[in-house]
MIDOSE-1310 file (N, C-alpha, C; in nm, 2 decimals, decimal comma, always signed):
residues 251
xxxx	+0,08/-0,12/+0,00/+0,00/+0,00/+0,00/+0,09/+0,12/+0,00; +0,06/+0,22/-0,09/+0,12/+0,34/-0,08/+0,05/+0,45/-0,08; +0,09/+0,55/+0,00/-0,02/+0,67/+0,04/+0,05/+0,79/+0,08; -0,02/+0,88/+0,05/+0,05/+1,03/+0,05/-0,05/+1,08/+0,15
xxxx	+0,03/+1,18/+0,27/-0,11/+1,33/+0,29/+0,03/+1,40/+0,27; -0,07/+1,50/+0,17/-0,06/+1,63/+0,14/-0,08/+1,74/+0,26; +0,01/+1,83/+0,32/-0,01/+1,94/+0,42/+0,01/+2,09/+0,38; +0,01/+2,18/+0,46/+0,03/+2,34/+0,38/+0,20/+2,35/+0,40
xxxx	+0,24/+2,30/+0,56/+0,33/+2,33/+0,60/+0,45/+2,23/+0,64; +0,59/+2,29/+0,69/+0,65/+2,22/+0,76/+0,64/+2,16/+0,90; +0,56/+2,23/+0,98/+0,50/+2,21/+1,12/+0,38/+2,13/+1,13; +0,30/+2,10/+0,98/+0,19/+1,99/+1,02/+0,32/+1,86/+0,98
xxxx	+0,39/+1,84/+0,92/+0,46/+1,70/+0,84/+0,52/+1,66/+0,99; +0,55/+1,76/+1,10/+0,60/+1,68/+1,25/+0,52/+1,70/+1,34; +0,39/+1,70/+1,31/+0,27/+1,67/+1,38/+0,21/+1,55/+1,37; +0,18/+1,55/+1,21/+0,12/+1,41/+1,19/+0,24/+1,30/+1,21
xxxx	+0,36/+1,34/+1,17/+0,43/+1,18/+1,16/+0,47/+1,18/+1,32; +0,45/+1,25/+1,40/+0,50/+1,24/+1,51/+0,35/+1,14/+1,57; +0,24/+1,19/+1,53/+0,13/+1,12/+1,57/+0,08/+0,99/+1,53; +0,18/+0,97/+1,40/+0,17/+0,80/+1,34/+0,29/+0,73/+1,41
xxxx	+0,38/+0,79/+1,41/+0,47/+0,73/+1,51/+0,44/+0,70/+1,66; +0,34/+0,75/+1,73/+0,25/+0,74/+1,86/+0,16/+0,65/+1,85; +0,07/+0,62/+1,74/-0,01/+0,57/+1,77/-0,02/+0,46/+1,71; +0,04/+0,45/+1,57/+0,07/+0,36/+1,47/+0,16/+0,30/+1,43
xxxx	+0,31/+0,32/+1,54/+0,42/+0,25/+1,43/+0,49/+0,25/+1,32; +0,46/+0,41/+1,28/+0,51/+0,44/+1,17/+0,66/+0,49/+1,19; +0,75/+0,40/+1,11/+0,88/+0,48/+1,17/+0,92/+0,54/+1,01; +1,04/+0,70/+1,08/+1,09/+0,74/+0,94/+1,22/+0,66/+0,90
xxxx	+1,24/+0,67/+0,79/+1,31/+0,66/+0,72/+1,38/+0,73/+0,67; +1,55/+0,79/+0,67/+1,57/+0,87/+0,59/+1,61/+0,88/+0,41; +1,63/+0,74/+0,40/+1,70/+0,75/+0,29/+1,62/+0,64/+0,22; +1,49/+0,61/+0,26/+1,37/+0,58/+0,19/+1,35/+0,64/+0,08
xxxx	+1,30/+0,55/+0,00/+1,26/+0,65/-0,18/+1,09/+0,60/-0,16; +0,98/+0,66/-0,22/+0,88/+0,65/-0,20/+0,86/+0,51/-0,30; +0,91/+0,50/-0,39/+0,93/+0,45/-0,53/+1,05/+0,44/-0,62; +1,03/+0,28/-0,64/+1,17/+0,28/-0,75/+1,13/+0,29/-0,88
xxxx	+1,04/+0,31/-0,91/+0,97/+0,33/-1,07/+1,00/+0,53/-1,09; +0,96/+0,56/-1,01/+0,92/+0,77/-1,06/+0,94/+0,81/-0,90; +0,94/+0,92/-0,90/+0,97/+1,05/-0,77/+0,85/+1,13/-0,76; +0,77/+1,16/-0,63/+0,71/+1,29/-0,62/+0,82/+1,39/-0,62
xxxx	+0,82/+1,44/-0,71/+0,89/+1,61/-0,75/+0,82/+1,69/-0,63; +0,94/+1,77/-0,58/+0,90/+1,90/-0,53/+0,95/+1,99/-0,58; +0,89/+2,10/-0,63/+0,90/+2,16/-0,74/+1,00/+2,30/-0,68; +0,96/+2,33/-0,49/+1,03/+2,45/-0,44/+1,06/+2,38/-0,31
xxxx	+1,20/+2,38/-0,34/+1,28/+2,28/-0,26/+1,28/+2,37/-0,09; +1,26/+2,50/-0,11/+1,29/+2,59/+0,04/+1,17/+2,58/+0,13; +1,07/+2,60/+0,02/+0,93/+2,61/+0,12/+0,82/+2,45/+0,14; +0,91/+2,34/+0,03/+0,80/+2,17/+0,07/+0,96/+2,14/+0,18
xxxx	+0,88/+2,04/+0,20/+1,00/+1,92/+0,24/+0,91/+1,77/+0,25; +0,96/+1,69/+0,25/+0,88/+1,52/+0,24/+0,96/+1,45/+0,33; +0,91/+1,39/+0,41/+0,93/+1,29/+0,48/+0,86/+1,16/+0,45; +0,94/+1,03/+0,41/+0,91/+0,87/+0,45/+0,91/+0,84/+0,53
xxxx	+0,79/+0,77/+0,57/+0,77/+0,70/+0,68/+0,73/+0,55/+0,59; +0,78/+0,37/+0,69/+0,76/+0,28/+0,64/+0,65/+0,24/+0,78; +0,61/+0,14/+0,76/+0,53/-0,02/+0,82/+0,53/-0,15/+0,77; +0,60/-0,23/+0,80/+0,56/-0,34/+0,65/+0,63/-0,33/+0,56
xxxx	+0,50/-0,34/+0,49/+0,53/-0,35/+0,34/+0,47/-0,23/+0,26; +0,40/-0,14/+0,41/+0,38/-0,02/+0,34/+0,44/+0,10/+0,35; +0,42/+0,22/+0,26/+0,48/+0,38/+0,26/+0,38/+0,43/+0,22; +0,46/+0,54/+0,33/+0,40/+0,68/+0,34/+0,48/+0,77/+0,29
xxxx	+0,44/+0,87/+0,26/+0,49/+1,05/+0,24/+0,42/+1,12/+0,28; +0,47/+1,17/+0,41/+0,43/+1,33/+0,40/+0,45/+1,38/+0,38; +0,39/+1,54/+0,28/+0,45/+1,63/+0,18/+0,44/+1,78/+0,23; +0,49/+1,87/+0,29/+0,43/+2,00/+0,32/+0,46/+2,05/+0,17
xxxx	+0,35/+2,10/+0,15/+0,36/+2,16/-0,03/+0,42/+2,33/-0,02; +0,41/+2,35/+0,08/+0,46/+2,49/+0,08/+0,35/+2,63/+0,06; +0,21/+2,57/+0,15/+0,10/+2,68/+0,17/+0,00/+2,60/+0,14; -0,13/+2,70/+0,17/-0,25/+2,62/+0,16/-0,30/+2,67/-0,05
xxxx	-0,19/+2,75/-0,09/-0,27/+2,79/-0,21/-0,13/+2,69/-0,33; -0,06/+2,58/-0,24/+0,00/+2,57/-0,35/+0,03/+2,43/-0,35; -0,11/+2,38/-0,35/-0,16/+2,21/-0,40/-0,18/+2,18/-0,49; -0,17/+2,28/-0,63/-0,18/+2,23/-0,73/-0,03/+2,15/-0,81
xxxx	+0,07/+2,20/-0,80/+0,18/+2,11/-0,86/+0,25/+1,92/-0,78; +0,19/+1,94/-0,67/+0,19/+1,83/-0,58/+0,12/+1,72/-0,66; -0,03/+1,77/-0,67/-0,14/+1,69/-0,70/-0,13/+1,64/-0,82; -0,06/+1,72/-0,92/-0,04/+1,69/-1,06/+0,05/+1,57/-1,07
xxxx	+0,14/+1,57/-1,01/+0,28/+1,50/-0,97/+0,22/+1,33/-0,92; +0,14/+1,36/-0,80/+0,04/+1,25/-0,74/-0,02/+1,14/-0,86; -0,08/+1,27/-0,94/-0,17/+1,16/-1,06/-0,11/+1,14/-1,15; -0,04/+1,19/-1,19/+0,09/+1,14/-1,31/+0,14/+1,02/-1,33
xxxx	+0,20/+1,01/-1,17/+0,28/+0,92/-1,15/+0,22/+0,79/-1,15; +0,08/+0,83/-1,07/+0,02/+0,68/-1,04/-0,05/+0,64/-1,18; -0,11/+0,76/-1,27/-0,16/+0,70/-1,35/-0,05/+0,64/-1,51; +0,09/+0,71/-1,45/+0,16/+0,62/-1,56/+0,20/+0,45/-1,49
xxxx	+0,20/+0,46/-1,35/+0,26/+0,34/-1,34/+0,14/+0,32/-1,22; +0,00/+0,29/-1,24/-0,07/+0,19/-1,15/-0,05/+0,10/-1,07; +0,01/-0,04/-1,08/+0,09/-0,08/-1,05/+0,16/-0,05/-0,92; +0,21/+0,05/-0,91/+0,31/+0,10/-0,80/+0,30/+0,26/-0,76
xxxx	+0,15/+0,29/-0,79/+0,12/+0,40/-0,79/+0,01/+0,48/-0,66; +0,01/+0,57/-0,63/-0,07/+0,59/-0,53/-0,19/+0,54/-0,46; -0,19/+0,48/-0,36/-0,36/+0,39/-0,35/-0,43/+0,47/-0,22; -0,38/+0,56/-0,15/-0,46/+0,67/-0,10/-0,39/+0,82/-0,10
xxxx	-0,45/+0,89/-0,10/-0,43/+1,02/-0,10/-0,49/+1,13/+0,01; -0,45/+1,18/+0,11/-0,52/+1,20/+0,20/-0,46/+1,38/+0,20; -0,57/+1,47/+0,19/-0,56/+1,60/+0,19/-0,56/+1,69/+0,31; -0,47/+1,73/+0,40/-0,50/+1,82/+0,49/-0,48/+1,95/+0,51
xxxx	-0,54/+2,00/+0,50/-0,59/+2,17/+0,55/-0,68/+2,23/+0,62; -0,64/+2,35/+0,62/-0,65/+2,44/+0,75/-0,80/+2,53/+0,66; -0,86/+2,49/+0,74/-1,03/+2,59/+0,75/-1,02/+2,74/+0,66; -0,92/+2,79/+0,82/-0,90/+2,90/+0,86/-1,04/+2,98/+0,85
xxxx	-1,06/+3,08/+0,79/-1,20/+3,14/+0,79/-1,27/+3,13/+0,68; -1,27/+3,02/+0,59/-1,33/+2,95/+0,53/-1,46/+2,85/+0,56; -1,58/+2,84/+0,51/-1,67/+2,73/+0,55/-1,62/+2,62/+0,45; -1,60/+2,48/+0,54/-1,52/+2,33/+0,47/-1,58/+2,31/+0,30
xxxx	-1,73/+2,33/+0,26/-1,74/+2,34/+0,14/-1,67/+2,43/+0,03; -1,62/+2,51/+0,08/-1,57/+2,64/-0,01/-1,37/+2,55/-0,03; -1,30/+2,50/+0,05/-1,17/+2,42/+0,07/-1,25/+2,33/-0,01; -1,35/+2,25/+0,00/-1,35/+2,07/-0,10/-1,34/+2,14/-0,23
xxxx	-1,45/+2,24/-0,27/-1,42/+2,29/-0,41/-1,31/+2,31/-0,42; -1,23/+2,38/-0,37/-1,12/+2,45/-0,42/-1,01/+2,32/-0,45; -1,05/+2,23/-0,35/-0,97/+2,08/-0,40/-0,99/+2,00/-0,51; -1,13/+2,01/-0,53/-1,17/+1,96/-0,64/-1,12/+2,04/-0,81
xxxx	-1,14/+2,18/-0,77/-1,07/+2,29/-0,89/-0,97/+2,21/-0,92; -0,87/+2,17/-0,83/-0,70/+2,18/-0,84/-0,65/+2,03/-0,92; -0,73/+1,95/-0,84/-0,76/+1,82/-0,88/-0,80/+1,79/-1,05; -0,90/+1,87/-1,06/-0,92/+1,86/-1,21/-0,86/+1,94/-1,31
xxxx	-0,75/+2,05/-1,25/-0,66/+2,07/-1,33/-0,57/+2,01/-1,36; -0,52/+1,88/-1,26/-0,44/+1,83/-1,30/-0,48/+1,70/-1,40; -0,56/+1,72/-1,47/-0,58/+1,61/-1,57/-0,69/+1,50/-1,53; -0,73/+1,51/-1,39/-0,82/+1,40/-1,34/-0,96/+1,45/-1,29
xxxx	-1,01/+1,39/-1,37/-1,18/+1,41/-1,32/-1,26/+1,36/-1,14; -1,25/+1,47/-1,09/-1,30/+1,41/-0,95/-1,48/+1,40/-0,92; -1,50/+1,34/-0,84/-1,63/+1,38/-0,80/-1,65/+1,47/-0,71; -1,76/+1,50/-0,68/-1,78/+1,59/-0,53/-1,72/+1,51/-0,42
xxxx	-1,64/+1,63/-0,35/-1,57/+1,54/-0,27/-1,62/+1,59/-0,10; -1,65/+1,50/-0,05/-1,71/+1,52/+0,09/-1,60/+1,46/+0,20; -1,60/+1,57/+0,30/-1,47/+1,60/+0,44/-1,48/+1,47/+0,48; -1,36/+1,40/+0,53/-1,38/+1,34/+0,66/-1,40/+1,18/+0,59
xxxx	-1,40/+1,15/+0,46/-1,49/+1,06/+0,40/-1,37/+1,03/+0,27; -1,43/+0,87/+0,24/-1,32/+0,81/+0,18/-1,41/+0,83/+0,00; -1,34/+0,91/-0,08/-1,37/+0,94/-0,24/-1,31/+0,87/-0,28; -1,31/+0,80/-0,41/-1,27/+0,75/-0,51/-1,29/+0,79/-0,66
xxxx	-1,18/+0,78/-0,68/-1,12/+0,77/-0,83/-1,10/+0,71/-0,87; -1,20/+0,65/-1,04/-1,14/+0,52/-1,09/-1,08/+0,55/-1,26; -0,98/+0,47/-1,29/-0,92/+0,46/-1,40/-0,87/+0,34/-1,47; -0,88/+0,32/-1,55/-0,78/+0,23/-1,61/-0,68/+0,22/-1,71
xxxx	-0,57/+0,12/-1,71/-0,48/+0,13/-1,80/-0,44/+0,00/-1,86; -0,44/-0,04/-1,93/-0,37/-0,13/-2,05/-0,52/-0,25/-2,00; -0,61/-0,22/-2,01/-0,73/-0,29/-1,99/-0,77/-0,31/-1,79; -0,67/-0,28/-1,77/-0,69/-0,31/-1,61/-0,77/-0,19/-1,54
xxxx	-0,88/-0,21/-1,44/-0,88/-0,11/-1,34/-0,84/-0,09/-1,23; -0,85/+0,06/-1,18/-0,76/+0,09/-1,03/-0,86/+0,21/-1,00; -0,83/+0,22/-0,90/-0,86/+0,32/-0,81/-0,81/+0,38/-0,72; -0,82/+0,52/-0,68/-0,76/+0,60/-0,58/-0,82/+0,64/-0,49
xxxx	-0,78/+0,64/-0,33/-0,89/+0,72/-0,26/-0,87/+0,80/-0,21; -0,94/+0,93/-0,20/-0,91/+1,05/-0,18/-0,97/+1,11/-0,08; -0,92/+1,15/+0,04/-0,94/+1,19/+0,22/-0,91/+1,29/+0,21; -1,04/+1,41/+0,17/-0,98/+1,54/+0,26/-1,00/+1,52/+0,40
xxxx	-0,91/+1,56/+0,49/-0,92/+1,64/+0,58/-0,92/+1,76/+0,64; -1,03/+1,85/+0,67/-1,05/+2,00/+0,67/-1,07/+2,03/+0,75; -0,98/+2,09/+0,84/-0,98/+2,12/+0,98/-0,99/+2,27/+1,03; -1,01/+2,29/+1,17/-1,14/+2,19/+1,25/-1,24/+2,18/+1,14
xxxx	-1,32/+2,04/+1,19/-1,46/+2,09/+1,15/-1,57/+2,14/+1,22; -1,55/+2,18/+1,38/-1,65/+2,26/+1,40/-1,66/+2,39/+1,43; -1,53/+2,45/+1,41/-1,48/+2,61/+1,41/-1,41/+2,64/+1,32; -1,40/+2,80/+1,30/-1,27/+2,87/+1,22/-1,13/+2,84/+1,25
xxxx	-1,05/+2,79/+1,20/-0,90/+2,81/+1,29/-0,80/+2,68/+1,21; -0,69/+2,67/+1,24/-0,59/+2,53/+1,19/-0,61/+2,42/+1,25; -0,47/+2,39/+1,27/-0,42/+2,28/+1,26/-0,36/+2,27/+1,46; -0,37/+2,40/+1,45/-0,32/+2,44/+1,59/-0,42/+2,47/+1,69
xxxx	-0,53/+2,49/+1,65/-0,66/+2,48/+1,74/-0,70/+2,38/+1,78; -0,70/+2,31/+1,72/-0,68/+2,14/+1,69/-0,65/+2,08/+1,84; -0,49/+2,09/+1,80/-0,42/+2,10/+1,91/-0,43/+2,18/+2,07; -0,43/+2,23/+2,06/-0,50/+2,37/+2,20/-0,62/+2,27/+2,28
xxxx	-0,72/+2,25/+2,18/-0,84/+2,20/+2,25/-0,78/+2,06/+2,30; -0,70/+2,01/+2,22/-0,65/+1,88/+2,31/-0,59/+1,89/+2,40; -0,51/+1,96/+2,45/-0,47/+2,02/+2,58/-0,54/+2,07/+2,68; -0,67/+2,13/+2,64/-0,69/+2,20/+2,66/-0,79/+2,13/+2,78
xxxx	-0,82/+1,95/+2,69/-0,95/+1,90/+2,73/-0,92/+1,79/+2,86; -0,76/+1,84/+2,83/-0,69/+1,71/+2,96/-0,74/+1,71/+3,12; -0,77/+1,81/+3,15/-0,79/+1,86/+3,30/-0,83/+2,04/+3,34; -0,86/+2,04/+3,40/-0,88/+2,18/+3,48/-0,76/+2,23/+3,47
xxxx	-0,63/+2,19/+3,52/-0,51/+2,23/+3,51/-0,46/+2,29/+3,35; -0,49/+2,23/+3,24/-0,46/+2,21/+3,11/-0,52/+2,30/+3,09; -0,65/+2,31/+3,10/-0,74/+2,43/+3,07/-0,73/+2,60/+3,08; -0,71/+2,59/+3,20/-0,62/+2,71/+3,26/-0,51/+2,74/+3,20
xxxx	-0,45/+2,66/+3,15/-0,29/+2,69/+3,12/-0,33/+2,74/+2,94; -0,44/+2,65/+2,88/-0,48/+2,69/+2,72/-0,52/+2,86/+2,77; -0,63/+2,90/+2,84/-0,65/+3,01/+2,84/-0,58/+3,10/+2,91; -0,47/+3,11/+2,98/-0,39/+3,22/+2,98/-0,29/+3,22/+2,88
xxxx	-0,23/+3,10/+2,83/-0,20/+3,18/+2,71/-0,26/+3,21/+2,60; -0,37/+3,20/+2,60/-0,46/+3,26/+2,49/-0,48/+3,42/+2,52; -0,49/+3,46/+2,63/-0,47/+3,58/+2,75/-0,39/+3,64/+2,70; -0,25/+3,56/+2,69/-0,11/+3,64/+2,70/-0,12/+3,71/+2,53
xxxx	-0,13/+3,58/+2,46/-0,11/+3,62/+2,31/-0,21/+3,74/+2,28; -0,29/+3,71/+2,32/-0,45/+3,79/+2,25/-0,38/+3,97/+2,31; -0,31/+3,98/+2,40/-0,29/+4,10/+2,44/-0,15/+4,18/+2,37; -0,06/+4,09/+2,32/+0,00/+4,08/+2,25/-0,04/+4,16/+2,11
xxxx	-0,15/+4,07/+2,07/-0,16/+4,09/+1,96/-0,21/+4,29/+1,96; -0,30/+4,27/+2,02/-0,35/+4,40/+2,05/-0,29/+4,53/+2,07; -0,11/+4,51/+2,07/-0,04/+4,58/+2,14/+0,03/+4,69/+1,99; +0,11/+4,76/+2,00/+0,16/+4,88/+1,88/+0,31/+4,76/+1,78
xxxx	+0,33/+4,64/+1,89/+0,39/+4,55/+1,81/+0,39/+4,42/+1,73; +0,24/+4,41/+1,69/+0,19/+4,29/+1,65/+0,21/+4,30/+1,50; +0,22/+4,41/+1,42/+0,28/+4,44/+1,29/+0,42/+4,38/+1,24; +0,51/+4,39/+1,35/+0,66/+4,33/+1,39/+0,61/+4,15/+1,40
xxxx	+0,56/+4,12/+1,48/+0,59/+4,01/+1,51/+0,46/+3,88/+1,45; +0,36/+3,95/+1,48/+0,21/+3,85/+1,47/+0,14/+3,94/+1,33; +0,21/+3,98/+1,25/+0,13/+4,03/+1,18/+0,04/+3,98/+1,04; -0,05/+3,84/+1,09/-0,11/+3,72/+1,04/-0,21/+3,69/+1,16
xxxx	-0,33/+3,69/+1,12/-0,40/+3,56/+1,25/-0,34/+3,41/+1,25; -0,29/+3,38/+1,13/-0,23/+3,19/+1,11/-0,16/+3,24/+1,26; -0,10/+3,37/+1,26/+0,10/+3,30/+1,34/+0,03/+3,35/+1,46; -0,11/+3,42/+1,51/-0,14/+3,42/+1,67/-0,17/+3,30/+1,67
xxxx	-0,25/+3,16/+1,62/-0,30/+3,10/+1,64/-0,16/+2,99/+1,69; -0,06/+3,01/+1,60/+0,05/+2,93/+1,63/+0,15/+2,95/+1,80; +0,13/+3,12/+1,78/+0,23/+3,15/+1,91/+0,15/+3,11/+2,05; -0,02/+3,13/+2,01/-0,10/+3,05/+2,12/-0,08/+2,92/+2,13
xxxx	+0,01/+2,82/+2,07/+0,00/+2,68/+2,08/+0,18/+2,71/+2,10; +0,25/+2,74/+2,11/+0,37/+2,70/+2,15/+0,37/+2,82/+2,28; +0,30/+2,91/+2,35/+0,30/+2,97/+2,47/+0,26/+2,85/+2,58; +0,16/+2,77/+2,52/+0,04/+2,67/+2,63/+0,18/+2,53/+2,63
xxxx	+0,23/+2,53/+2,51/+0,36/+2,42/+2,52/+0,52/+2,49/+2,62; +0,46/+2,56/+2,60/+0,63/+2,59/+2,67/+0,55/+2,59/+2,86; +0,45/+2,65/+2,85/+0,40/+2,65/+3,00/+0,41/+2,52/+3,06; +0,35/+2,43/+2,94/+0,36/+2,30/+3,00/+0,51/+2,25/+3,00
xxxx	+0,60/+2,25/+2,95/+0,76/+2,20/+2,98/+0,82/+2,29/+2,96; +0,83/+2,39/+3,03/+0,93/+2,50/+3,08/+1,09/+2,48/+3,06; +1,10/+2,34/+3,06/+1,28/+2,34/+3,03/+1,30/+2,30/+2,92; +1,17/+2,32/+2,82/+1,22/+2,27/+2,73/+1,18/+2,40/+2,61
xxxx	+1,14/+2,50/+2,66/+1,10/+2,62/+2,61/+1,16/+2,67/+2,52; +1,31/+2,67/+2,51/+1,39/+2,72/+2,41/+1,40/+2,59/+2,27; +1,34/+2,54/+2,32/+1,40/+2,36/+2,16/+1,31/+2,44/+2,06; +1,33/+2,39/+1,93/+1,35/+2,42/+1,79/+1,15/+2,39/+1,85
xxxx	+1,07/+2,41/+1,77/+0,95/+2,41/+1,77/+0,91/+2,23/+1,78; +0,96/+2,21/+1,68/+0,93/+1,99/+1,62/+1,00/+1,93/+1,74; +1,08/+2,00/+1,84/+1,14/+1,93/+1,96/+1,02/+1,96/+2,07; +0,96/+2,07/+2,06/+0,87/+2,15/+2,17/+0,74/+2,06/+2,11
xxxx	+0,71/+2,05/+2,02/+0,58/+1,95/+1,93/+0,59/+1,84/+2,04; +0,73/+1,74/+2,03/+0,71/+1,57/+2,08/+0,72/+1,63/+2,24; +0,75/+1,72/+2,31/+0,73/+1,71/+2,45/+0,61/+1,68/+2,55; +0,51/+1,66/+2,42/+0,33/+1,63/+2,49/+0,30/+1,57/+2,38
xxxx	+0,24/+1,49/+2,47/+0,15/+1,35/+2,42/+0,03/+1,38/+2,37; -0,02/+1,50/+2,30/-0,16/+1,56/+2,28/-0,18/+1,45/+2,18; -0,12/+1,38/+2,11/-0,15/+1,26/+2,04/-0,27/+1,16/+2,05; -0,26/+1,16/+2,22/-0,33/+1,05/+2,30/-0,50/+1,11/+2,33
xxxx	-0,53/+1,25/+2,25/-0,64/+1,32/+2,33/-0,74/+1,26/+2,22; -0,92/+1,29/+2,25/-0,97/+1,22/+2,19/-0,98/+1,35/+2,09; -1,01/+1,48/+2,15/-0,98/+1,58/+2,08/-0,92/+1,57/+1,91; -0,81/+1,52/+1,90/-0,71/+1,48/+1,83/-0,76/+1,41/+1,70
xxxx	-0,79/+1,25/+1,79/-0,83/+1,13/+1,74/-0,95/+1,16/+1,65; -1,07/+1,26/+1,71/-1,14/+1,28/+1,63/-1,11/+1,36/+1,52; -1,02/+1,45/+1,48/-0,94/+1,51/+1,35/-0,89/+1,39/+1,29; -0,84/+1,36/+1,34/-0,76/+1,21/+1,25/-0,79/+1,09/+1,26
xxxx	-0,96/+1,14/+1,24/-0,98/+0,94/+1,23/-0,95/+0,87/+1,13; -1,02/+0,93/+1,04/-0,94/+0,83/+0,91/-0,82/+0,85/+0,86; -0,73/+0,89/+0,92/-0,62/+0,86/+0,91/-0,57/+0,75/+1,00; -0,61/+0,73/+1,11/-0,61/+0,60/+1,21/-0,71/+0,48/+1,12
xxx	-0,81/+0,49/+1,04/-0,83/+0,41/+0,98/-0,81/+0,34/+0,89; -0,71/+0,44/+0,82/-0,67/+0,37/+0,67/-0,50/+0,34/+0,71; -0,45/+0,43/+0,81/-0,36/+0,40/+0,80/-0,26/+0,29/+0,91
């Protein structure tokens, strides 16, 4: 089995694989090839990066494409490849993105747009739910299945809200600690320096999830962000679990 999710960023690709490695077993690889037949191309080497992850006899890639507006050269790459070599070609495709202040049907279109620019006819594609694509080649058929995941789905916000509420939902203690630093930031933002530093809602929503992480492990406050990520097990919340179910299902 081989399967891709697609992300915006470098900070979801050590979320999720940190979270398949928790829960699933998934270990990286570094010098894993996804495929010895063809390569997912990354077209801008500074802003994707891809990580292999194995199980078995199966692979993964996670791909930060480098934004939420720049899924189209990934996806083209995705169906090319599988549709020249079936065989040893994509058998899920799982799409993750961020809401943000979008309503989730306005993101499936926009996946669907991208999708059929790259040469493949999709159906309506509905969140949370396993789509298919069917094709064939040299008389044979196949199929692809295709998982948006469009997050949250019951508010505005990322990948990092996400997260917050799973902390958030651990204890009274947890709780408290999500909302003062939502306190801290939110005052922050408010202040004659938020132009300088926050000047994005994405990056309050971010600095609110690494203020509520550093509160919780204080000595480990200064690590690279992907070090400050594995220092909590927000993995284990159901919070979480319910974002990524079918990714716990398929994968």
């Amino acid at each position: 089995m081989k399967s891709v999710i697609l992300c915006e960023g470098h900070d979801e690709v050590y979320v999720i694989g940190y979270y398949l490695y928790g829960t699933k077993n998934w270990e990286l690889k570094k010098e894993a090839k996804f495929s010895k037949l063809y390569q997912l191309s990354k077209k801008n080497h500074n802003n994707q990066s891809m990580k292999i992850y194995l199980k078995g006899e199966d692979t993964l890639a996670i791909w930060a494409v480098g934004g939420k507006d720049s899924f189209k050269k990934p996806l083209k790459s995705v169906f090319e490849n599988t549709l020249d070599h079936p065989d040893d070609g994509v058998n899920q495709l799982f799409i993750l993105l961020d809401r943000d202040e979008s309503e989730i049907s306005e993101c499936l279109t926009r996946i669907e747009n991208e999708i059929n620019l790259s040469g493949v006819k999709t159906p309506i594609l509905e969140n949370n739910k396993i789509n298919t694509i069917e094709f064939s080649f040299e008389g044979e058929s196949y199929q692809i299945k295709i998982i948006p995941v469009i997050i949250p789905f019951e508010e505005n916000g990322a990948l990092e809200n996400v997260l917050l509420n799973s902390i958030a939902s651990e204890d009274k203690e947890s709780e408290y600690v999500v909302k003062k630093a939502k306190e801290y930031i939110e005052d922050f933002y408010r202040s004659d320096f938020r132009e300088r530093y926050l000047n994005h809602a994405r990056l309050k929503t971010k600095a609110e999830f690494s203020a509520a992480i550093s509160i919780t492990n204080p000595d480990r406050s200064t690590a690279e962000f992907n070090k400050l990520l594995t220092s909590h097990k927000w993995y284990e919340s159901d919070v979480v679990r319910k974002h990524f179910e079918m990714i716990d299902k398929l994968l």
